[in-house]
C-alpha positions as CSV (number, residue, x, y, z in Angstrom):
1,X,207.5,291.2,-52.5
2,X,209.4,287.8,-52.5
3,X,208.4,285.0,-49.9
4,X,211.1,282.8,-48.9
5,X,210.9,279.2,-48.1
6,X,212.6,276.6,-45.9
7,X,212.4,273.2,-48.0
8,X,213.5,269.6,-47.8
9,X,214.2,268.0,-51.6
10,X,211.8,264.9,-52.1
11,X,212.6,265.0,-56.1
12,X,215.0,266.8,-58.5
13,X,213.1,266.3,-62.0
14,X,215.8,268.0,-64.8
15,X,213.6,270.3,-67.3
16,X,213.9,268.8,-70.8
17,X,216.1,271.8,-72.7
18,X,218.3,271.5,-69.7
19,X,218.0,274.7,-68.6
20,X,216.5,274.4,-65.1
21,X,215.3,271.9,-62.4
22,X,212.2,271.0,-61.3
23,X,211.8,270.6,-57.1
24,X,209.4,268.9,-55.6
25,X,209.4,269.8,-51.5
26,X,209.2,266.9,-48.4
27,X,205.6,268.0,-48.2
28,X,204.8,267.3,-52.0
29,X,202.9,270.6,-51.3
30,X,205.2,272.8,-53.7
31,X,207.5,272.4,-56.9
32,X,209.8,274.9,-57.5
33,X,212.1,275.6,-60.9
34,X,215.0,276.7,-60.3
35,X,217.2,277.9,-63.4
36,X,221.2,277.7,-64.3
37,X,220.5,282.1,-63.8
38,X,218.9,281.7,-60.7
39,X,221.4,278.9,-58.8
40,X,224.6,278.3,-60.7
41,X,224.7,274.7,-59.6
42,X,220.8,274.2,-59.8
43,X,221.7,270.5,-61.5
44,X,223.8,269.3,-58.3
45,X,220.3,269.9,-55.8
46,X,219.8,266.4,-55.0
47,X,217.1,264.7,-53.0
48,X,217.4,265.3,-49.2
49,X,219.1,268.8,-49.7
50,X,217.8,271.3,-47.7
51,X,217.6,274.7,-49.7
52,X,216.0,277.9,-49.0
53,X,213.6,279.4,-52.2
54,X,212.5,283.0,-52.4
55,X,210.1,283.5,-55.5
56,X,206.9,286.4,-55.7
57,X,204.5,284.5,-57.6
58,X,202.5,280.4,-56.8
59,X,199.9,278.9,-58.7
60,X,196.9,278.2,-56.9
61,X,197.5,274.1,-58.1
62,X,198.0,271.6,-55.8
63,X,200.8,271.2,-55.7
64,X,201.7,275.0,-56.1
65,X,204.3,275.9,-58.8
66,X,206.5,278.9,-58.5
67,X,209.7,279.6,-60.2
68,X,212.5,280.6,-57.8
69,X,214.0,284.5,-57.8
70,X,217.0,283.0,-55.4
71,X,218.2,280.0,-54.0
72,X,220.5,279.2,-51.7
73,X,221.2,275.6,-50.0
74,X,222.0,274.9,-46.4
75,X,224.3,273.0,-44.9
């Protein structure tokens, strides 16, 4: 089952192939990837966006890691 999450951007770190972005929430309590498959404009997510992240699976790290399923950003 997916969880979704309210987040504030702190960081937007680009993955090195390209491919995806790296998220790191206001809390600095989770970093989500989002991918070009999962958010079509995953590179334009900038710091101080508010987004909402669904994913199924978060490493136990602090801070957690998960990759996202969706993604959608507020207004």
């Amino acid at each position: 089952s997916l969880v979704g999450s309210e987040m504030c951007i702190r960081d937007s770190t680009p993955s090195e192939n390209g491919e995806s972005v790296r998220l790191l929430n206001s809390n600095r309590d989770i970093i989500v990837t989002v991918s070009k498959d999962v958010y079509e404009d995953y590179q334009n997510i900038k710091e101080g966006d508010r987004i909402m992240a669904w994913y199924s699976i978060m490493t136990m790290s602090l801070p957690g890691q998960t990759n996202a399923t969706k993604v959608i950003v507020l207004p």
